[in-house]
C-alpha positions in Angstrom: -52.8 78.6 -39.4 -49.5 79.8 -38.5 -49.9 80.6 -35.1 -51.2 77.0 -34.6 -48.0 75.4 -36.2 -45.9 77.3 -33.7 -47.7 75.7 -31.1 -47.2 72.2 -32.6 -43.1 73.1 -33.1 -43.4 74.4 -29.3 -44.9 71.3 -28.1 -42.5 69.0 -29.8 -39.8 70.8 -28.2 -41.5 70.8 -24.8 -42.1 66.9 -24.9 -38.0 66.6 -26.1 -36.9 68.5 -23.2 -39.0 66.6 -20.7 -38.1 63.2 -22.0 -34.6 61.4 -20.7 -33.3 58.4 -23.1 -31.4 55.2 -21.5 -29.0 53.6 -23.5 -26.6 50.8 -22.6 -22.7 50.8 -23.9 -19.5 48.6 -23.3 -17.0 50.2 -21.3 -13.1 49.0 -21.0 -11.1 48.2 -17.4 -10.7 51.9 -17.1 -14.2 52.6 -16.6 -14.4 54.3 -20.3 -16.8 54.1 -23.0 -15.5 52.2 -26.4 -16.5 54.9 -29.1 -19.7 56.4 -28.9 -23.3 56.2 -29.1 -24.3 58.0 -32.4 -27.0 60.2 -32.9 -28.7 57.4 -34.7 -29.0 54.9 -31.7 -30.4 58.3 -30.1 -33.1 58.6 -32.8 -33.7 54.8 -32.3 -34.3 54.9 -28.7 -36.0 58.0 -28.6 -38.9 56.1 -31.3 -38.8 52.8 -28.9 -39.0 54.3 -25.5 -41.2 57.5 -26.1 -42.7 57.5 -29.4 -40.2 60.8 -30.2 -39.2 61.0 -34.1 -36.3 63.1 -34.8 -34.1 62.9 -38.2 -30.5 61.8 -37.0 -29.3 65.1 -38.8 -31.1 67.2 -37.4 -28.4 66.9 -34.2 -26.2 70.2 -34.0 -22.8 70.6 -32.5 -22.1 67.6 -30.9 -24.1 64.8 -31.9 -22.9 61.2 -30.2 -22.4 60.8 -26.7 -18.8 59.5 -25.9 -19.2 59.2 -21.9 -20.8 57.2 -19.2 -23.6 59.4 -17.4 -25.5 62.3 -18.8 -25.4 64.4 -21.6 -27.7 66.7 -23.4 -27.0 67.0 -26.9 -28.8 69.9 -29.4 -31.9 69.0 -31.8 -32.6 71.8 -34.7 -36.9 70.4 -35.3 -37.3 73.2 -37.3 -35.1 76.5 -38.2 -34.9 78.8 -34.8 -36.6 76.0 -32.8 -33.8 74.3 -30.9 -34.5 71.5 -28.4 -31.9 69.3 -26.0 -32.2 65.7 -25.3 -30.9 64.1 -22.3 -29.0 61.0 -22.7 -28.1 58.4 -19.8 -25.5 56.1 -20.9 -24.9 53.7 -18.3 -22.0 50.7 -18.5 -22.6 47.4 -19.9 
């Protein structure tokens, strides 16, 4: 039984790491983003565009992207199993 939970925590983290989220945010006459997008709209997007559920607080280190273009942010799924989502934020 263990050995076939690792697999299922292994393939959670392999579908994370192949997936890329798109996200839309308002940006000022600078070209910068206003604020961030939290790791909730992450979690929300992630449901919506690939059927991906991941608890908001399970983000580590930095968890909102605060910049146009990409950015991988750090999932704990489960204790030593550590995934990164990629997140394109383009301008509104």
């Amino acid at each position: 039984i263990y050995e076939h939970i690792e697999e299922i925590k292994g393939k959670l983290k392999e579908k994370l790491e192949k997936v890329r989220v798109s996200l839309v945010a308002s940006g000022g006459k600078d070209g910068r983003m206003f604020g961030a997008v939290s790791a909730k709209q992450i979690c929300e997007a992630l449901q919506k565009q690939h059927g991906l559920s991941v608890d908001k607080r399970k983000f580590i280190g930095e968890n909102s992207a605060t910049s146009f273009g990409t950015t991988k942010l750090k999932v704990e799924l489960f204790k030593g199993v550590v995934a990164e989502v990629t997140v394109d934020i383009k301008e509104k």
